[in-house]
N, C-alpha and C positions, 0 to 999 in steps of 0.2 A: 203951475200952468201946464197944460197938454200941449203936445207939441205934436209937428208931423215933420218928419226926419228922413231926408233920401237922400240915399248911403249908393251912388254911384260907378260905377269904372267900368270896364272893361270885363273881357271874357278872362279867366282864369285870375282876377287881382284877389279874390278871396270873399266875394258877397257873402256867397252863402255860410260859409266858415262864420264870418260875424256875425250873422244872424242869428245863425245856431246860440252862438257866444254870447248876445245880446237878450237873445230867451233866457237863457241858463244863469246869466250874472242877475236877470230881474225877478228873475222866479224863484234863485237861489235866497232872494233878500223877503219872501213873504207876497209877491204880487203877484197877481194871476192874469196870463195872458193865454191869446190864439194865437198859433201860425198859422199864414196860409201859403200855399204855392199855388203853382199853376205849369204842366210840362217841365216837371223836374225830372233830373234823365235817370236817376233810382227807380221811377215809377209814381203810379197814381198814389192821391194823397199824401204824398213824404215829402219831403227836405231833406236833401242830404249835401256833402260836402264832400272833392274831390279826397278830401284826405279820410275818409273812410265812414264820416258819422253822417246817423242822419235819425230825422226824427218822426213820428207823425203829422201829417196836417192837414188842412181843410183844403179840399182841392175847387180852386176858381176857372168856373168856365166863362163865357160870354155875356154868359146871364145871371150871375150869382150878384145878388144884392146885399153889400156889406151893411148898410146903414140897418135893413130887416133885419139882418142877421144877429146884429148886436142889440138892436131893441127889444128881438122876440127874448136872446139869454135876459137882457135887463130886467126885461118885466115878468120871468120866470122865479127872479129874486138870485140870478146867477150873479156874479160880480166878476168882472174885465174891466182889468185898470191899462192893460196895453195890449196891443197889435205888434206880429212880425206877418211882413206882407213880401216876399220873398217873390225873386219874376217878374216884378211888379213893371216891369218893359212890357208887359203880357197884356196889364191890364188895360181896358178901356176909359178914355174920358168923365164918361161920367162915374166909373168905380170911384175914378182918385178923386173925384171931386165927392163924393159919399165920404169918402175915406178923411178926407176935408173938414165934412161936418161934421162926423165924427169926435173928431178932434175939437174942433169950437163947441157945439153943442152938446157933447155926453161926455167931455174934460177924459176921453181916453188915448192913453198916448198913442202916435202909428209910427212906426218902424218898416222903412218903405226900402228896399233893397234890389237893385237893376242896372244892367247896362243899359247905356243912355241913346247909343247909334245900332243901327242894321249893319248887313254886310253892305249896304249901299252907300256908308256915312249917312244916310237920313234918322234924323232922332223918330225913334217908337212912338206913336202916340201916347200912351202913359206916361214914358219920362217923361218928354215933350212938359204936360201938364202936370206933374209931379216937379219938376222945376220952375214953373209958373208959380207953382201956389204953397211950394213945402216953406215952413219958416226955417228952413236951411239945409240947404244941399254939401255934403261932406264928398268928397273925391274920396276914395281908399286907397290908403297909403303902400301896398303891397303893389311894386312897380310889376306888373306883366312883362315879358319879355317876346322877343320878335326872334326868327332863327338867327338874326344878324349879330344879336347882344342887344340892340337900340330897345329903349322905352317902345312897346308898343300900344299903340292909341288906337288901332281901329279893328274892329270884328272882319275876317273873310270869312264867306263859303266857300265849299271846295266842293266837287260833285267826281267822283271819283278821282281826287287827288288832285285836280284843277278846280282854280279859284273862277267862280261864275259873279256875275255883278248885274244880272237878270234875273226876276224871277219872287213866289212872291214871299212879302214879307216874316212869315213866320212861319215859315218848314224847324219840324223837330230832328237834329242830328246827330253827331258825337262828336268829340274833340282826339279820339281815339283815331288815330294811325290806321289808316285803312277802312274805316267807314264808308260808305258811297256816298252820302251826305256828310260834311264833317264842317267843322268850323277849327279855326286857328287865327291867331292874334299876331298883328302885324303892326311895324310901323308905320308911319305915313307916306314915305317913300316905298317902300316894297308895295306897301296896298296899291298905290296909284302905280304901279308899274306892274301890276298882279302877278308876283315874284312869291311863294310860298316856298314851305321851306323842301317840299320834293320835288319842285320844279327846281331852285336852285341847284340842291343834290341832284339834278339829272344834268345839268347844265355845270357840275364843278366848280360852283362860284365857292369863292373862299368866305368863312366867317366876316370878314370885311371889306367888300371888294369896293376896288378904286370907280371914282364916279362916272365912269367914261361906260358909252352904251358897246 
């Protein structure tokens, strides 16, 4: 039975690493699938992963129609037994719900891949409904870390090195040290007290500092 599978966490837990991994262990075995992204930071059409690999892909914008897309290859006599849908925080409501039928009606598997929340804690609309309707939502198990050490849980923006909590939902940035738009992973304390880690180091807090303001 086809399934549709979103593979969750946070910024830097390793999405797209699996993805990549999840193409290559299925592809390795005789099946033939599409990737897609969508504002992957290698560039237009790719996937890639912080640790250096990356591959080609179908790049989705606003308007790209998965359900067309896979009927047009079908009835060209192509054959697609799975989807890696990579971003997939990116995508719109009614993509994942294509993505959906997909799945129940053309028995192709999807491999759905995304951070679940904004810098604002609010869930992305795609997750959002990619947790509504996937037949199982996996966490990844690659613990993100926060400058503190602690598990970190939630995405910030930084807008030249300060963390902003306005503004709107999907600006494209880097996670790179010095960007003017950047994002960095926090935990849930430091998010809520918008504590990054060079506002820390400008402030001398220690790797673990006592709870007192």
């Amino acid at each position: 039975m086809a399934e549709l599978v979103f593979f969750a966490g946070t910024m830097d837990c390793g999405k797209s690493t699996l993805a990549l991994q999840t193409d290559h262990n299925h592809s390795s075995r005789g099946r033939r699938g599409v990737v897609f992204t969508r504002n992957d930071r290698a560039g237009f059409e790719l996937l890639s992963s912080r640790l250096g690999l990356q591959v080609p892909a179908v790049e989705v914008d606003a308007e790209f129609d998965f359900w067309q897309y896979v009927v047009d290859h079908l009835s060209r006599g192509d054959r697609i037994d799975y989807l890696i849908c990579d971003e997939a925080q990116f995508y719109s409501r009614r993509q994942v719900e294509d993505l959906a039928r997909i799945v129940d009606d053309l028995t192709v598997d999807v491999f759905a891949f995304g951070i679940t929340t904004d810098f604002r804690t609010a869930l992305f609309p795609g997750s959002a409904r990619l947790i509504e309707l996937a037949d199982r939502v996996q966490v990844l198990q690659v613990e993100a870390l926060c400058w503190c050490g602690r598990r970190a849980t939630h995405n910030a923006r930084t807008l030249d090195g300060v963390m902003v909590v306005e503004g709107e939902q999907v600006v494209v940035g880097d996670t790179n040290a010095g960007a003017e738009v950047g994002y960095e992973v926090l935990c849930r304390r430091h998010h809520g007290q918008q504590r990054t880690a060079a506002s820390a180091k400008a402030s001398h807090m220690s790797a673990t500092p006592l709870p007192f303001d």
